[in-house]
Structures are given as structure tokens and as C-alpha cells.
PASEBA-1860 file (N, C-alpha, C; in nm, 3 decimals):
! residues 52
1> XXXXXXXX> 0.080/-0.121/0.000/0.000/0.000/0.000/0.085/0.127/0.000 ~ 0.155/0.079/-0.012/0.275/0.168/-0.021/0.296/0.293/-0.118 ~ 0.245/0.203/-0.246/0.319/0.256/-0.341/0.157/0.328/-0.400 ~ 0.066/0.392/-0.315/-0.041/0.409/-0.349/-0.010/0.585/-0.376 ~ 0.043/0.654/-0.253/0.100/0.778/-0.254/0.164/0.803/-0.377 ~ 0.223/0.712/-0.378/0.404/0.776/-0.506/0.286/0.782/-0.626 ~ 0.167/0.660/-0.669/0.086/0.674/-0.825/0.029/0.763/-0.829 ~ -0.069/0.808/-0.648/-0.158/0.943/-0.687/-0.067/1.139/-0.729
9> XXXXXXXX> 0.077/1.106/-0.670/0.169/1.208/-0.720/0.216/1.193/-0.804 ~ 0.236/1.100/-0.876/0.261/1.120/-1.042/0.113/1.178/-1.087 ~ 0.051/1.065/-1.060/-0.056/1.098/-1.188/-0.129/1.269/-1.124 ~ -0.101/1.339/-1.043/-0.088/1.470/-1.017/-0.005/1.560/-1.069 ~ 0.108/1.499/-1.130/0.177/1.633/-1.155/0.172/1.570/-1.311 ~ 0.110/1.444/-1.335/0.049/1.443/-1.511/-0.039/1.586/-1.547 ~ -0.103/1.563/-1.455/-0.237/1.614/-1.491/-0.211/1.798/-1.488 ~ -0.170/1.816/-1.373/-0.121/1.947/-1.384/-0.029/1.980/-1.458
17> XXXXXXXX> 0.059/1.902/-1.514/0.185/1.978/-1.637/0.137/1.993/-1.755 ~ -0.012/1.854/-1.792/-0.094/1.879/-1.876/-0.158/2.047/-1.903 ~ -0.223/2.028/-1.776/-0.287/2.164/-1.733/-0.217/2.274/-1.783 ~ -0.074/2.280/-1.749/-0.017/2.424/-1.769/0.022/2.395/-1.904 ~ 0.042/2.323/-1.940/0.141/2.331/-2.109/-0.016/2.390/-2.180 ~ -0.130/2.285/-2.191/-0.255/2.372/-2.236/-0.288/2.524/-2.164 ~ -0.261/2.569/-2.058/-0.246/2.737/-2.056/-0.186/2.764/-2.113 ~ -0.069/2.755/-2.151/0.037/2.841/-2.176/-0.007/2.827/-2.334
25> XXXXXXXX> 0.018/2.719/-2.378/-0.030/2.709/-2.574/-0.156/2.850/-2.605 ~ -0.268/2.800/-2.515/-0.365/2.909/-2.509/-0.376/3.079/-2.574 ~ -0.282/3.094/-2.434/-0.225/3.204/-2.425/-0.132/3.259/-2.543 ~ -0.047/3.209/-2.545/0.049/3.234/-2.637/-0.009/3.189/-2.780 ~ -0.128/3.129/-2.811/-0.153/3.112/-2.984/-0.307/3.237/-2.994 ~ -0.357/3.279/-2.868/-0.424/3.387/-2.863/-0.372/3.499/-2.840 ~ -0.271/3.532/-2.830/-0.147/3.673/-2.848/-0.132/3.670/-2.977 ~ -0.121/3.553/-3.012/-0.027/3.552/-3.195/-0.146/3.557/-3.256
33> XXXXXXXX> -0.288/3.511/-3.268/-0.354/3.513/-3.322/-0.412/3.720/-3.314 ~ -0.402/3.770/-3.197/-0.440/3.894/-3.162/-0.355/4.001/-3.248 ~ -0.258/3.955/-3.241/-0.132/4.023/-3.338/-0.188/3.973/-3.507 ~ -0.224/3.917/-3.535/-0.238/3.845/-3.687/-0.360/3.985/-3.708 ~ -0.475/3.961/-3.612/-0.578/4.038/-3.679/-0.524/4.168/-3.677 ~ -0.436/4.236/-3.575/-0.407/4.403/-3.596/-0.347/4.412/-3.722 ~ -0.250/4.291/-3.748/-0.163/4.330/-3.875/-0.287/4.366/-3.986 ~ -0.390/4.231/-4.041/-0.458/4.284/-4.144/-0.548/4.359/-4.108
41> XXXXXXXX> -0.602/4.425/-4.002/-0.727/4.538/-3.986/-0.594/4.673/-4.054 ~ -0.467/4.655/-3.979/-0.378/4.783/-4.037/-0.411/4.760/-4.194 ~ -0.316/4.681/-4.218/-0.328/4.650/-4.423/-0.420/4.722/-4.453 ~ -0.557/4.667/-4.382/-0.690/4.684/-4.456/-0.734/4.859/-4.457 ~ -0.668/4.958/-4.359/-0.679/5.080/-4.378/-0.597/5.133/-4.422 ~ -0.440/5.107/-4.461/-0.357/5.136/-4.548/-0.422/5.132/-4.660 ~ -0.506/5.026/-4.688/-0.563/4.989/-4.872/-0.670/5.099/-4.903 ~ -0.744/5.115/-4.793/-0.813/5.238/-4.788/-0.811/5.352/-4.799
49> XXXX> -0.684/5.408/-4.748/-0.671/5.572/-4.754/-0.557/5.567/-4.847 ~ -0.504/5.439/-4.911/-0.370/5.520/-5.049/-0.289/5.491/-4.956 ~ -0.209/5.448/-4.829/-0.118/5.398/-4.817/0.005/5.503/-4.834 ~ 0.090/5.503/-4.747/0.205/5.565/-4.790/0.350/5.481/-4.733
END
């Protein structure tokens, strides 16, 4: 019964490293995605006023 502790702390810090690697992806592909749309909303009013 020993070895009941050591499985429920692995499979705890599975679950939570899971946890954070999916925050962090999140985060960081919703920054890049946030940055993607400023770039073309800019483009898209450069194309509009003639651009310089």
C-alpha cells in the first residue's frame, strides 16, 4: 500500500503539467492570433486611404 502515494503524485503532476502546457499554448496562440488580426485590420486601412 505503499506505493499508493508515489501513483496518486505522479498521476498529479500528469495532470497538472498537462494543465499548464494547455495554458500556456492558449495564451500564447491567442497573443499571436491577436497580433495576426491588428496586422490585417492595419493592411486593410492602409488599402483604404492610399497607403504611404
Amino acid at each position: 500500500m505503499a506505493w499508493i502515494p508515489i501513483a496518486l503524485f505522479t498521476f498529479k503532476i500528469l495532470v497538472f503539467g498537462t494543465g499548464m502546457y494547455f495554458a500556456i499554448k492558449w495564451h500564447y496562440d491567442k497573443g499571436r492570433k491577436r497580433k495576426q488580426a491588428l496586422l490585417e485590420q492595419q493592411k486593410a486601412a492602409q488599402g483604404q486611404t492610399g497607403g504611404a
